[in-house]
C-alpha positions as CSV (number, residue, x, y, z in Angstrom):
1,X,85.7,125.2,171.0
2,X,87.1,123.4,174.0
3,X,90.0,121.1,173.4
4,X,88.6,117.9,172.7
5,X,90.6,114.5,173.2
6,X,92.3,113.1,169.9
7,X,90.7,109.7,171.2
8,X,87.3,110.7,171.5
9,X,87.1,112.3,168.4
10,X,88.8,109.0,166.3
11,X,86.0,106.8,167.5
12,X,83.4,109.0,166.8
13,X,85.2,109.1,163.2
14,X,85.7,105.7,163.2
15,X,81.9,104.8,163.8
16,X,80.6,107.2,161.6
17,X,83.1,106.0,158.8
18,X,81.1,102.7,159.4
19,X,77.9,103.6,159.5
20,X,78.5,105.7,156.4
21,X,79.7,102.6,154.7
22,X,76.9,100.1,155.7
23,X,74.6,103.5,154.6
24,X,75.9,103.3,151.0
25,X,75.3,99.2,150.5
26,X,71.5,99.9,152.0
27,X,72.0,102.4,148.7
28,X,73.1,99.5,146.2
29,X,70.4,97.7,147.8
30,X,67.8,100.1,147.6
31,X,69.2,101.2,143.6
32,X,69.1,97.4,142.7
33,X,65.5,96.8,143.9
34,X,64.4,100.1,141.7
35,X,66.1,98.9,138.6
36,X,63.8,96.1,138.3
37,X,60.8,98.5,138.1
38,X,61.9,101.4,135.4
39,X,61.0,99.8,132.0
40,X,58.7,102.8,131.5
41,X,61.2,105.8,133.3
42,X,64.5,104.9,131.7
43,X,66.0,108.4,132.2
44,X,66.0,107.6,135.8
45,X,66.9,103.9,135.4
46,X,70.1,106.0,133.8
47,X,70.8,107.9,136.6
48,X,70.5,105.6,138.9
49,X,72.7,103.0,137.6
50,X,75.1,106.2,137.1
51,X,74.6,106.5,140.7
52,X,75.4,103.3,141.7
53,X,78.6,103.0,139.8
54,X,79.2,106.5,142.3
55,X,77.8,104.7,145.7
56,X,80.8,102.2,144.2
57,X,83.3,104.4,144.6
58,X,81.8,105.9,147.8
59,X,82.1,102.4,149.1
60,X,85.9,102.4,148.4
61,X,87.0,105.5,149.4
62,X,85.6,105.1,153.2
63,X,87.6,101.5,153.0
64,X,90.1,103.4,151.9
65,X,89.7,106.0,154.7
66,X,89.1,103.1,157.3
67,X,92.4,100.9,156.4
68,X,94.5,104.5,157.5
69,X,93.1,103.7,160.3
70,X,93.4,100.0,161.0
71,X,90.3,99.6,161.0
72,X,87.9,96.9,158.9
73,X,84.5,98.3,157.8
74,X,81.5,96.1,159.8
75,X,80.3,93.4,158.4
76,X,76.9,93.2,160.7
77,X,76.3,96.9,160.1
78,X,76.4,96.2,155.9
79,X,74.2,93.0,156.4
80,X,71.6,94.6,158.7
81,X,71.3,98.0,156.2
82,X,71.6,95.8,153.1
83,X,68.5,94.0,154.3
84,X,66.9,97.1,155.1
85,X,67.5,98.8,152.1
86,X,66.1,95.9,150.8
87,X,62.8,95.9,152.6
88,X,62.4,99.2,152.2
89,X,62.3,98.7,148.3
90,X,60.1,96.1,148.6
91,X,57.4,98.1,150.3
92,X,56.6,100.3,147.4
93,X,56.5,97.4,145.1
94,X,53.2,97.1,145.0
95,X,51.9,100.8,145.2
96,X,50.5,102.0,142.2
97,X,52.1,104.9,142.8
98,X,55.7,103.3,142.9
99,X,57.9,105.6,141.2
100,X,56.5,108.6,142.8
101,X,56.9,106.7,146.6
102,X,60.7,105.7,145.3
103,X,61.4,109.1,143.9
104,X,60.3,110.8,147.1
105,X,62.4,108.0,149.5
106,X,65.5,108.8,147.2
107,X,65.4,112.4,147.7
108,X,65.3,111.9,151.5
109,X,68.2,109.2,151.3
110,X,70.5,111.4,149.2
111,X,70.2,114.2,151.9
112,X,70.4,111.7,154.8
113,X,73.6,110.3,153.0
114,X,74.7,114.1,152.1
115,X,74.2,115.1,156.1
116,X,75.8,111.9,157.2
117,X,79.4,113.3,154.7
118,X,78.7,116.8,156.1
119,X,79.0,115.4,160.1
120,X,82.3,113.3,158.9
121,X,83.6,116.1,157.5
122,X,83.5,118.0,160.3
123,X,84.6,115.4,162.2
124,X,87.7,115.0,159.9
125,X,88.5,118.9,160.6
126,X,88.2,118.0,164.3
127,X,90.4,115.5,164.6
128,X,93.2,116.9,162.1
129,X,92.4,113.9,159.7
130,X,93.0,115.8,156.5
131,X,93.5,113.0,154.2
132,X,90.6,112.0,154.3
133,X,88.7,115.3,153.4
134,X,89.1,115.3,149.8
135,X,87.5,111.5,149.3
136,X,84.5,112.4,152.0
137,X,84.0,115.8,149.5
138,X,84.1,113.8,146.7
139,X,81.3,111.1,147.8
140,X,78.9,114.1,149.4
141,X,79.0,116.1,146.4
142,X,78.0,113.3,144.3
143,X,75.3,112.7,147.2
144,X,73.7,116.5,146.5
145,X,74.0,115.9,142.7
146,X,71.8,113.6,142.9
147,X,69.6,114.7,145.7
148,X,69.7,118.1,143.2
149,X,68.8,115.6,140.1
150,X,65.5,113.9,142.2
151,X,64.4,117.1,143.0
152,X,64.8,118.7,139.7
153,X,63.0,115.9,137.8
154,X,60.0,115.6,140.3
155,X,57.5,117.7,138.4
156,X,58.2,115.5,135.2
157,X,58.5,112.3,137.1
158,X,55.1,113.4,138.0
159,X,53.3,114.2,135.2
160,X,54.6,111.1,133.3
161,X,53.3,108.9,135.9
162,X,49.6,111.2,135.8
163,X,50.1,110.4,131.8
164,X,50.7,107.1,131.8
165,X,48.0,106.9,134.6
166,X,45.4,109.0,132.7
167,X,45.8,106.6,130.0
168,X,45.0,103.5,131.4
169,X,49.0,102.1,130.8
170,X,51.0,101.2,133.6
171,X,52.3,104.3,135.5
172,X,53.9,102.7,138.6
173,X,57.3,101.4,136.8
């Protein structure tokens, strides 16, 4: 690989350090819409609020990562992904088929968040920023645990919601 400039590489860090952090409040804000639907799935009511104490942590280690650097996390980039996250929620609200439509966005946005880790790490071993290799392994093997625990628990998810469906009793949450 051609020698790239130490420069070029930081920003791109940098940015994706950002976007990764404004990525995990769309997650609280995403996790926080769910919990208010999951009276009748409280196993994964449990893993996600399990999962958002993680996203937590996720949160401050790229703070942690981004103050080495000088640099503040941005502010606009939380808001607009926190509103997102958000309005994504809200759009499965009133699908009768909410849990299955939530359980299927989640898998995609553990993966999403799991790639997004993978790219920093790389980036990290790029730009010779060690340090910050063990926290970004940390928050994207929490990531693909629970991408692996959405995937795992999709047949079951599903035929509890067909039960509950079958049975005339509230199935979407």
């Amino acid at each position: 690989m051609a020698s790239l400039p130490n420069d070029v590489v930081s920003s791109v860090f940098i940015t994706g350090l950002k976007n990764a952090h404004g990525v995990e409040h769309q997650a609280l804000a995403l996790i926080d819409r769910q919990l208010d639907h999951l009276a009748n799935y409280p196993d994964v009511a449990d893993r996600l609020r399990a999962h958002r104490g993680e996203t937590e942590q996720q949160i401050g280690r790229l703070e942690e990562i981004l103050d080495g650097f000088n640099e503040t996390r941005s502010v606009l980039k939380d808001a607009a992904l926190t509103l997102s996250g958000n309005l994504a929620a809200i759009a499965h609200v009133f699908a009768p088929d909410e849990i299955l439509k939530n359980s299927f966005a989640n898998y995609a946005f553990e993966n999403f968040e799991a790639a997004s880790y993978k790219s920093l790490l790389t980036l990290a071993d790029v730009g010779g920023f060690g340090s910050a290799t063990p926290l970004l392994t940390q928050s994207l093997n929490e990531e693909l645990a629970m991408a692996a625990w959405v995937d795992e628990n999709n047949a079951d998810l599903t035929r509890r919601y067909l039960e509950r469906r079958a049975a005339g009793e509230t199935a979407s949450h």
